[in-house]
C-alpha positions as CSV (number, residue, x, y, z in Angstrom):
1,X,0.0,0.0,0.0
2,X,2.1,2.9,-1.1
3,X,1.8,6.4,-0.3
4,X,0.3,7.4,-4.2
5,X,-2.3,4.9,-4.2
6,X,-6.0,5.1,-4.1
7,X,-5.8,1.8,-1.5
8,X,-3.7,4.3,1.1
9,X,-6.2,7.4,0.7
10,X,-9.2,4.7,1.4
11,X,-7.3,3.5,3.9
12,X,-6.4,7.0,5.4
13,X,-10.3,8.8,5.6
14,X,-11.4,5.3,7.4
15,X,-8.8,5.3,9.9
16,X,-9.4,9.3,10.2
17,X,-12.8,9.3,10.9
18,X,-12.8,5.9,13.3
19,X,-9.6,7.5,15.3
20,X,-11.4,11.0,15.7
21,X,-14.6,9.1,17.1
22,X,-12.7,7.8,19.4
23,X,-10.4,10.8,20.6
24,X,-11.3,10.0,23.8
25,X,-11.5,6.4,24.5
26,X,-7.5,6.2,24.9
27,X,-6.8,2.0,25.2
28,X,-9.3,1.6,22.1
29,X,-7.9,4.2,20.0
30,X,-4.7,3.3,20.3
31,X,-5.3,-0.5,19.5
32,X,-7.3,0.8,16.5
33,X,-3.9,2.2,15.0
34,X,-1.8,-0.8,15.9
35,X,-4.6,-2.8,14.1
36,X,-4.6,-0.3,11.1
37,X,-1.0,-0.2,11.3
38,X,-0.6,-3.7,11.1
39,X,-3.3,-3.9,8.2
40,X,-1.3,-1.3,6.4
41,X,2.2,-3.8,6.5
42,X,0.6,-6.7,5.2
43,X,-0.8,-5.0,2.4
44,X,2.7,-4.5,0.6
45,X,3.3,-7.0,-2.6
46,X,6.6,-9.4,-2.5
47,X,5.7,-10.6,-5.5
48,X,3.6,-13.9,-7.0
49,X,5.5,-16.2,-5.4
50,X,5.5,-14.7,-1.8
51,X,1.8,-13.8,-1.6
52,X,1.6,-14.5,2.1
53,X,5.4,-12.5,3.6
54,X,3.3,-9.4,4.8
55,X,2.3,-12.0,7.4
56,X,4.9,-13.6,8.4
57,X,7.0,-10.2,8.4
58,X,4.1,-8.5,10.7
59,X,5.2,-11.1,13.1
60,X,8.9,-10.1,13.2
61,X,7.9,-6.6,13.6
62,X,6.3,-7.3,16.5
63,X,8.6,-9.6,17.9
64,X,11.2,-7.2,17.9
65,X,8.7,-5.1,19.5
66,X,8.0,-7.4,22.0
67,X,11.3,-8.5,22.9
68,X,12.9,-5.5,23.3
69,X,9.6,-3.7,25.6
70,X,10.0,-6.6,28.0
71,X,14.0,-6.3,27.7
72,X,13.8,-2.4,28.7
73,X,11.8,-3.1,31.7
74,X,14.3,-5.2,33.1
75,X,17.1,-3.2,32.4
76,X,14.9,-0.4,34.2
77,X,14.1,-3.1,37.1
78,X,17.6,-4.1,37.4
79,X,18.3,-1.6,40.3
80,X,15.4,-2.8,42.5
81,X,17.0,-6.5,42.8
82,X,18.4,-6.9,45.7
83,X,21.4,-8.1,44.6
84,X,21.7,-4.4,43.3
85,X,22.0,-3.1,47.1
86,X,24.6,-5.5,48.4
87,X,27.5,-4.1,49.6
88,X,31.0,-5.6,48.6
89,X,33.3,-6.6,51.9
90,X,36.2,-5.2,50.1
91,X,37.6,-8.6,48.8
92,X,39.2,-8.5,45.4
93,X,36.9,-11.6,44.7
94,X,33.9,-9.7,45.4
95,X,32.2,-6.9,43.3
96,X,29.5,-4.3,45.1
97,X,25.8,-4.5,44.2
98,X,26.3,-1.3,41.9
99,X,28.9,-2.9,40.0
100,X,26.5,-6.2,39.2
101,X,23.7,-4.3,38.4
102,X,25.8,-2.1,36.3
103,X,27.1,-5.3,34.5
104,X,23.4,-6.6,34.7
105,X,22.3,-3.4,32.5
106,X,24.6,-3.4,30.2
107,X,24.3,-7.4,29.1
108,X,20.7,-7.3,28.4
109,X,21.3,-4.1,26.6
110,X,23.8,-6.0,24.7
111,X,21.1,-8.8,24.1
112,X,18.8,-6.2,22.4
113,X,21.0,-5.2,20.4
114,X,22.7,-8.2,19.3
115,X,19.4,-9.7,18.5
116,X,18.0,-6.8,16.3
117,X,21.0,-6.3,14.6
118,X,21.2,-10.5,13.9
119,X,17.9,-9.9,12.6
120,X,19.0,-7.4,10.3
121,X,22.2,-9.1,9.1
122,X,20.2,-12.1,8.3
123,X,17.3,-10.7,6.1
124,X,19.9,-8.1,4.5
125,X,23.0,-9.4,4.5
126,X,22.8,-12.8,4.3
127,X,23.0,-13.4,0.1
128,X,25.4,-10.7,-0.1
129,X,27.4,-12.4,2.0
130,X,27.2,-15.6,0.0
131,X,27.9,-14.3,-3.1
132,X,31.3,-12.5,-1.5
133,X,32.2,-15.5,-0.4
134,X,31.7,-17.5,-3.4
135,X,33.5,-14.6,-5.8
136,X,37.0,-14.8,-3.4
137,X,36.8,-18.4,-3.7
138,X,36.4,-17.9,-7.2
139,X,39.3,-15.5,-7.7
140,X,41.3,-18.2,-5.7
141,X,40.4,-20.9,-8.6
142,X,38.2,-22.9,-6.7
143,X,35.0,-23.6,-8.2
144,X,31.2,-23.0,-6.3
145,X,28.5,-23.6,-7.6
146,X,25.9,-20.3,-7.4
147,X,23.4,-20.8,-4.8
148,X,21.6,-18.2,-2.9
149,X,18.5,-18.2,0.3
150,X,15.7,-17.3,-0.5
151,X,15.3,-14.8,1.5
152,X,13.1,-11.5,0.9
153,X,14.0,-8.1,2.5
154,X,11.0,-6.9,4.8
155,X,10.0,-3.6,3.8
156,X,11.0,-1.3,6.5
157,X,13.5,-3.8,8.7
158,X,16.1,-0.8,8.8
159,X,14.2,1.4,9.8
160,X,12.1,0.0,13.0
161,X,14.9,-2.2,13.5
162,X,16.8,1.4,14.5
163,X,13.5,2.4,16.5
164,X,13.1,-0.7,18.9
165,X,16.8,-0.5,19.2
166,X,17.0,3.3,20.2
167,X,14.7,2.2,23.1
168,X,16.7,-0.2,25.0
169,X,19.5,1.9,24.6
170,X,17.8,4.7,26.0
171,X,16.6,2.9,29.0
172,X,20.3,1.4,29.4
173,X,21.6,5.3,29.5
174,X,18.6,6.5,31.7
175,X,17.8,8.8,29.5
176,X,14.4,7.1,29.1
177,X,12.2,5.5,31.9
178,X,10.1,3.3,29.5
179,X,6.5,3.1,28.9
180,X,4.3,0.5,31.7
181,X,2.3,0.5,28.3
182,X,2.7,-2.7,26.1
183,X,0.0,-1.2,23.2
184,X,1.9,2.2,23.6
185,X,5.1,1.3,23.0
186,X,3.7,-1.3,20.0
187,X,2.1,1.9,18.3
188,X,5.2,4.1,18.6
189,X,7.2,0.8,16.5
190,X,4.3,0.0,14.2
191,X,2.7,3.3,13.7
192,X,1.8,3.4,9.9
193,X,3.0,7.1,8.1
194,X,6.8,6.2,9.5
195,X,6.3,2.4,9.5
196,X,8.5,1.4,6.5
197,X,10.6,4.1,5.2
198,X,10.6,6.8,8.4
199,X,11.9,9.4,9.9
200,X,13.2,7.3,12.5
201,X,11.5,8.2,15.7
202,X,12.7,8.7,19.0
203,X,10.8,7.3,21.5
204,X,11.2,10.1,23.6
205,X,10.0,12.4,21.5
206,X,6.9,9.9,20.1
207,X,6.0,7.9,23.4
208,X,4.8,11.2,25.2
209,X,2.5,11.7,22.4
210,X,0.8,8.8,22.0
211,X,-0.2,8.3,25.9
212,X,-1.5,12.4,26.0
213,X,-5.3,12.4,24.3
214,X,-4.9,14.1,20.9
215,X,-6.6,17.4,20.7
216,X,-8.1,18.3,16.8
217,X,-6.6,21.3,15.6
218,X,-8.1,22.5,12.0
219,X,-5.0,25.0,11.9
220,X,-2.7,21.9,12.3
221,X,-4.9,19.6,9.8
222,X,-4.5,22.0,7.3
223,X,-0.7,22.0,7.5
224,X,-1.1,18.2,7.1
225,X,-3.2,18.4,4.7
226,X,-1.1,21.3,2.6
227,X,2.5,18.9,3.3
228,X,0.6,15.7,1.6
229,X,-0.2,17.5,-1.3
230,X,3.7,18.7,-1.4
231,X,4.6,15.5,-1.5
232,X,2.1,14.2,-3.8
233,X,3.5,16.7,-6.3
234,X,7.2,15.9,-5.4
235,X,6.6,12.1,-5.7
236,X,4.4,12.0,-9.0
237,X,4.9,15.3,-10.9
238,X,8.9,15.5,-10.6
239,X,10.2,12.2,-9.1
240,X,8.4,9.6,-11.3
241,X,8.4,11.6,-14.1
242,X,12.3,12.0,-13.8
243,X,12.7,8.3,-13.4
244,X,11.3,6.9,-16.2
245,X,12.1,9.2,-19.0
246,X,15.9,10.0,-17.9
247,X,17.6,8.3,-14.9
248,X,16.5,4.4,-15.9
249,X,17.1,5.6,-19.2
250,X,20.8,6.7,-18.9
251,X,21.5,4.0,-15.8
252,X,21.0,1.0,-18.3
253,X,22.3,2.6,-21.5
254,X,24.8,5.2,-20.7
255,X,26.6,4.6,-23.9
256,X,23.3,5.8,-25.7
257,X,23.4,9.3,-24.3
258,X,26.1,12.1,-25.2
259,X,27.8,13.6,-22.3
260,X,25.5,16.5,-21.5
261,X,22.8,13.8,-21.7
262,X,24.4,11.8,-19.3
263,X,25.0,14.7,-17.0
264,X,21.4,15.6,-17.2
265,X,20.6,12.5,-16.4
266,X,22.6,12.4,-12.9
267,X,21.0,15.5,-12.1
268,X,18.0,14.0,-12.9
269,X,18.5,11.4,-10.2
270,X,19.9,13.9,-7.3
271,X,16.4,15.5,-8.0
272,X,14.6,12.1,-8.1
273,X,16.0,10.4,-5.2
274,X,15.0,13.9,-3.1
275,X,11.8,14.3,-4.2
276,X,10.6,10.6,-4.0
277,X,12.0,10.9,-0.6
278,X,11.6,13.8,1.0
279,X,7.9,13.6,-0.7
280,X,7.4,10.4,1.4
281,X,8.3,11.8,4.4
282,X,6.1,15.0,3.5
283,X,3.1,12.6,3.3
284,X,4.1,10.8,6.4
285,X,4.3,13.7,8.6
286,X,1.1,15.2,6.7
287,X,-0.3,12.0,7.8
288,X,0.5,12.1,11.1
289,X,-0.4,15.7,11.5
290,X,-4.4,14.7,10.7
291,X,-3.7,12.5,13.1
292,X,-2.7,14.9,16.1
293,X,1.1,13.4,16.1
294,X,3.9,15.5,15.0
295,X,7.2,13.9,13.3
296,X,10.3,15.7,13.3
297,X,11.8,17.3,10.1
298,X,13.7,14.8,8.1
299,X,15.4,17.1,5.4
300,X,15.6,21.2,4.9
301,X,16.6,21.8,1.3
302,X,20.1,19.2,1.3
303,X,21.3,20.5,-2.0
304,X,22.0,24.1,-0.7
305,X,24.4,22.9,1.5
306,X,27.7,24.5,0.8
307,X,29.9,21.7,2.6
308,X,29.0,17.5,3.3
309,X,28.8,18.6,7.1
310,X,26.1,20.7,6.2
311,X,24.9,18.1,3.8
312,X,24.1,15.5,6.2
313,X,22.8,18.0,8.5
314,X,20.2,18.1,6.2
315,X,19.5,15.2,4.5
316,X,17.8,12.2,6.0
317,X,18.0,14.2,9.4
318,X,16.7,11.4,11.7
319,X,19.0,9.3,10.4
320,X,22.2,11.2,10.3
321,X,21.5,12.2,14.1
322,X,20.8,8.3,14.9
323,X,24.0,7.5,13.6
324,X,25.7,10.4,15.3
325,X,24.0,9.3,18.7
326,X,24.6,5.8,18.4
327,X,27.5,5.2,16.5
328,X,29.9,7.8,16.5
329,X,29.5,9.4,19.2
330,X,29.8,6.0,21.7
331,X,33.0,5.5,19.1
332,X,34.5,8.3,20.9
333,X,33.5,10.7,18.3
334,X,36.2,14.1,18.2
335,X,36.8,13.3,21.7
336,X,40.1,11.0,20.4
337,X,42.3,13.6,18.7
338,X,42.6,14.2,15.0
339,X,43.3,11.0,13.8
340,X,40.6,8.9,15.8
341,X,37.7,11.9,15.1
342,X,38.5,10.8,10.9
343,X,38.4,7.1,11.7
344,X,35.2,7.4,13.3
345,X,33.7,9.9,10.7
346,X,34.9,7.0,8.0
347,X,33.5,3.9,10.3
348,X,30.0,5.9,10.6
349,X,29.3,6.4,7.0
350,X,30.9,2.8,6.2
351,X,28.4,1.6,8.1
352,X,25.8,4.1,6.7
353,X,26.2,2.6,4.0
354,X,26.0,-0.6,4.4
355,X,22.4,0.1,6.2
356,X,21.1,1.6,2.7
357,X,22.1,-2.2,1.1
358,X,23.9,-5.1,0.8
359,X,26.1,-4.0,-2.2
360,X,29.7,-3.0,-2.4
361,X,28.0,-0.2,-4.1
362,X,27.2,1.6,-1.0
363,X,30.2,0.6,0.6
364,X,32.0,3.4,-1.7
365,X,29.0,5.8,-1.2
366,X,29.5,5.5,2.2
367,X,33.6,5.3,1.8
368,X,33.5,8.5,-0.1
369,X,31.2,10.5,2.4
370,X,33.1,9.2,5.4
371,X,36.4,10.2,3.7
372,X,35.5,13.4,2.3
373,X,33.9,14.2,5.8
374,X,37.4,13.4,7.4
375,X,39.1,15.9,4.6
376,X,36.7,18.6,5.5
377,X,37.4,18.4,9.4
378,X,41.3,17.9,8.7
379,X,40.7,21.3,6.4
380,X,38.9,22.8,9.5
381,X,41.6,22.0,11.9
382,X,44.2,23.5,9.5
383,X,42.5,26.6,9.2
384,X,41.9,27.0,12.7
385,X,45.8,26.2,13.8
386,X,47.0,28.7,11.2
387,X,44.4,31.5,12.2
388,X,44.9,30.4,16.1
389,X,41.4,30.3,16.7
390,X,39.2,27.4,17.5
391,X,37.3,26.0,14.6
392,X,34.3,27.6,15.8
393,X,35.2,30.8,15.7
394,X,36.5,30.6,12.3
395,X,35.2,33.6,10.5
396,X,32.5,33.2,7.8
397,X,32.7,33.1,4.5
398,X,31.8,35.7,1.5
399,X,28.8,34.8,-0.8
400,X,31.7,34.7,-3.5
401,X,33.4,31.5,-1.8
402,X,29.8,30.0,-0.1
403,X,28.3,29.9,-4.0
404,X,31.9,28.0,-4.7
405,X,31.4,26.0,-2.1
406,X,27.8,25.1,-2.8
407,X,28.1,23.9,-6.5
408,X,31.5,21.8,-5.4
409,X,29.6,20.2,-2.3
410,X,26.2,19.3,-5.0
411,X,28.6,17.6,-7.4
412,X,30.6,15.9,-5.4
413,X,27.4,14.3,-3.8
414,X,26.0,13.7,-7.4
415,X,29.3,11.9,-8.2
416,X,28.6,9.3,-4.8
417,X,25.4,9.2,-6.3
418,X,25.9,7.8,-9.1
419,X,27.5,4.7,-6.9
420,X,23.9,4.5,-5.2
421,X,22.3,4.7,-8.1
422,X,24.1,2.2,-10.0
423,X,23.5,-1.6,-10.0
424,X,27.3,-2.3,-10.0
425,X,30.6,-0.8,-10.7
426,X,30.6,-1.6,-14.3
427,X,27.4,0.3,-14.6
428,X,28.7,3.1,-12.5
429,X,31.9,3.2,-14.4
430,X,30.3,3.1,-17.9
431,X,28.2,6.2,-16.8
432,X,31.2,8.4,-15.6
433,X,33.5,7.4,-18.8
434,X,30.1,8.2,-20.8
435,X,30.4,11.5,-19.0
436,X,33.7,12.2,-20.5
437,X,33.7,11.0,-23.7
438,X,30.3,10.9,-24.5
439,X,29.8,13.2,-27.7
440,X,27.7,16.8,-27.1
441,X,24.1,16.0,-29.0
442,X,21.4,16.7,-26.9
443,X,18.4,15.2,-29.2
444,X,17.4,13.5,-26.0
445,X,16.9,16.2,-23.8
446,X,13.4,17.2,-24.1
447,X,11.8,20.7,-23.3
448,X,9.5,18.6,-20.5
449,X,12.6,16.7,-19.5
450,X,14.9,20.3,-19.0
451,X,11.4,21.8,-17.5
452,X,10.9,19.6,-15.0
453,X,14.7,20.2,-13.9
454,X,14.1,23.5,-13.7
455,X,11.0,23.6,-11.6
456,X,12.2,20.5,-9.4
457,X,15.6,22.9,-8.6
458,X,13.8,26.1,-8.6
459,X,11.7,24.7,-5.9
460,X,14.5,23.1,-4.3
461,X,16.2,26.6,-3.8
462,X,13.6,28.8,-3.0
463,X,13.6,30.1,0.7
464,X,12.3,28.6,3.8
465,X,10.1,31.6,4.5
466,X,8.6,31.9,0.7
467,X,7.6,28.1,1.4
468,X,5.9,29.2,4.9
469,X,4.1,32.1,2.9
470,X,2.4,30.0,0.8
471,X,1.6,27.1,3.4
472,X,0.1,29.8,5.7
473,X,-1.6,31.4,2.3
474,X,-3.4,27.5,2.4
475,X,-4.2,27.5,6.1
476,X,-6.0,30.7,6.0
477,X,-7.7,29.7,3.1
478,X,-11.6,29.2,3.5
479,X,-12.6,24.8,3.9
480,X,-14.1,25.3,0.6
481,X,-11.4,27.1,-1.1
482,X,-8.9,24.4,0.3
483,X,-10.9,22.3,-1.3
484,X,-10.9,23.6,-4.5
485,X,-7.0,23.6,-4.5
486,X,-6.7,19.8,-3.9
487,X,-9.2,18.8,-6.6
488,X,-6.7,20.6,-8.7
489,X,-4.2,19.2,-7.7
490,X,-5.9,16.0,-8.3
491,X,-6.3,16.5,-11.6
492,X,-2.9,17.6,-12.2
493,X,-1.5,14.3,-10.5
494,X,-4.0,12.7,-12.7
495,X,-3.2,13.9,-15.9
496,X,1.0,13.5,-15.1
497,X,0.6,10.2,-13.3
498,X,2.5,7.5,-15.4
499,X,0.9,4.0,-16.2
500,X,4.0,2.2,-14.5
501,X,4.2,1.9,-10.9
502,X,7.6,3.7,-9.2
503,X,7.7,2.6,-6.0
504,X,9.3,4.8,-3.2
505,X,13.3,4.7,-3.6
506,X,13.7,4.2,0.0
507,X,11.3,1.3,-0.2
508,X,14.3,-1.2,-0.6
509,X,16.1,-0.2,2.6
């Protein structure tokens, strides 16, 4: 059930209407969104020869769920066993109640998170791992016959698999005392607009929420309302469009297009790959909003970023911090001098990675982002040692050099794209020597094709406040005038739509 169907918008105004009739029944309305939210997983297709995995997936959803609420609690509980109070004699044999309870903690922490992430590595890694194995034996000489598991990704594993983890962690570092509500906590894991392709939620921003009654707020519908339509728009009109008239196009024939085509065509995929995603997560948070829930912010306008720091401070926000949070920082982050800070900063993204896929493709997407994020804080430190200042105070720079900046930073993130993108390094390869040597026709270029660039860039650029004008514009429009603009808008996505399906890029993660 995907975002741009009809199924979800059914799917929506019934769940709307039965959650709003029952504001103020808590217990029932929250079990009517784990149902619906569980209802909304199974409904995803694996294909004809998996008809049934929805199922069977909803069950490890909620086993995670299940194993790491009850896990929590005990890591919460561990300081009223008694053993916790005992008090050591002073033997070196003999540890004090604080020390086994702190040793208690961390092991079932440990437990969480080994089993999530062995869930992970199975469903994800597992084939990848075979087929690594079997190419070095090959390269050795030694002859293995192909075989792979069948084993199908569950859409959304990397991201709630982060979620129920986050938890126990929290607990571990008592920065969270965790929910006495089982349904609670299963709604803030299963809850449908982030369910399979985020933002990653905290729970301690989410959990709060969803035990407070939800108050209707037209003001705050209309927002939601005005942020689906975004992303409606960003998904069907620029996204899809780009996808099947340039990016597939140039990805599986590169040496069809002339270099400016090719070109064209990687822009065409930075554009796609933020407006399929960022228009997901407008609809989700849109969603949510009609719902009474807010989710945080997962991108603010990526490609104006005029250095990778900035870059990944705005783009995929929830999961940038969650890696920050999680992984580099309990790495040691900057705290180990120079050269640790650029390990870590190359481990984090190696990692990062990884999570998008099981491909040695996004072990150089995430190689060249760790790495070029360790140049950029070795560049810092230089600056700062030859100005004698800290790096904070390092003074900013003119719109000359931050418009120099900018275009470098874009490119080189289109160039890692094109690694993402690709279905291997051969492909990857043949698109960047296309790039160079590709001829200059543009016969494939079409006025829509150029059009849409512009508009999907034009957008992309234009100021945070001229976007809150004309969402505030919709909120103060009249019911009936708001409801003029979306049956335009449906006839717009009507007429653009494409006969083929495009699923959500971040569907496969």
């Amino acid at each position: 059930m995907a975002f741009n169907s009809l199924e979800y918008a059914i799917f929506f105004a019934i769940t709307y209407a039965a959650f709003w009739a029952l504001r103020r029944r808590h217990v029932v309305r929250t079990l009517l969104l784990v149902l619906g939210s569980a209802f909304f997983y199974t409904r995803f297709d694996y294909g004809n020869g998996h008809p049934r995995l929805g199922y069977v997936y909803l069950a490890i959803l909620f086993g995670s769920a299940v194993i790491d609420y009850f896990l929590a609690q005990a890591i919460h509980h561990v300081d009223d066993d008694p053993r916790a109070k005992a008090v050591g004699t002073g033997r070196a044999d003999e540890s004090t109640g604080a020390e086994w309870a702190k040793r208690r903690r961390f092991r079932l922490m440990i437990l969480s998170v080994v089993y999530n992430l062995g869930v992970l590595v199975y469903f994800k890694y597992t084939n990848f791992g075979i087929d690594t194995v079997r190419q070095v034996l090959g390269a050795a000489g030694l002859v293995v016959h192909p075989r792979t598991l069948s084993v199908v990704l569950p859409i959304g594993i990397s991201f709630f698999t982060f979620e129920t983890m986050s938890y126990t962690i929290d607990v571990y570092r008592r920065e969270l005392v965790p929910t006495k509500s089982f349904l609670e906590y299963m709604l803030f894991i299963s809850f449908f607009p982030h369910l399979v392709a985020g933002p990653i939620i905290r729970p301690k921003d989410m959990l709060p929420q969803l035990r407070a009654d939800p108050k209707f707020d037209p003001e705050q519908a209309s927002r939601g309302i005005f942020l689906v339509v975004c992303g409606l728009l960003k998904k069907v009109v620029i996204a899809d469009y780009l996808a099947l008239n340039m990016v597939d196009r140039v990805f599986d024939r590169a040496d069809w297009f002339s270099s400016p085509e090719v070109l064209a065509g990687i822009y065409s995929y930075a554009l796609q790959i933020y407006c399929d995603f960022s228009g997901y997560t407008d609809i989700a948070i849109g969603s949510a909003l009609l719902l009474g829930y807010v989710l945080p912010k997962n991108f603010d306008s990526p490609y104006q970023s005029t250095s990778l720091q900035e870059f990944w401070r705005r783009w995929h926000i929830s999961l940038s911090s969650w890696l920050r949070d999680y992984l580099y920082v309990p790495l040691g982050g900057s705290r180990g001098g120079p050269t640790g800070t650029y390990r870590n900063l190359l481990v984090t993204m190696l990692l990062g990675g990884l999570w998008h896929g099981a491909s040695w493709n996004f072990v150089l997407w995430g190689a060249m982002h760790g790495g070029a994020l360790a140049v950029t804080r070795m560049w810092q430190r230089f600056r700062a040692a030859r100005a004698g200042v800290r790096e904070d105070q390092l003074p900013a720079d003119s719109r000359v050099v931050s418009i120099l900046k900018g275009v470098l930073t874009f490119h080189y993130v289109c160039l890692a794209w094109v690694f993402f993108r690709a279905q291997n390094f051969r492909q990857a390869m043949t698109v960047l020597k296309q790039l160079a040597v590709g001829g200059f026709h543009t016969q494939n270029l079409s006025r829509t094709i150029l059009l849409c660039l512009l508009a999907g860039f034009a957008t992309h650029l234009l100021p945070e406040r001229e976007f809150d004008r004309l969402r505030d514009r919709f909120v103060r429009l009249p019911a009936v005038a708001q409801g003029v603009v979306l049956f335009a808008v449906a006839l717009v996505l009507r007429e653009v739509s494409s006969t083929a399906v495009v699923p959500f890029v971040y569907f496969q993660f």
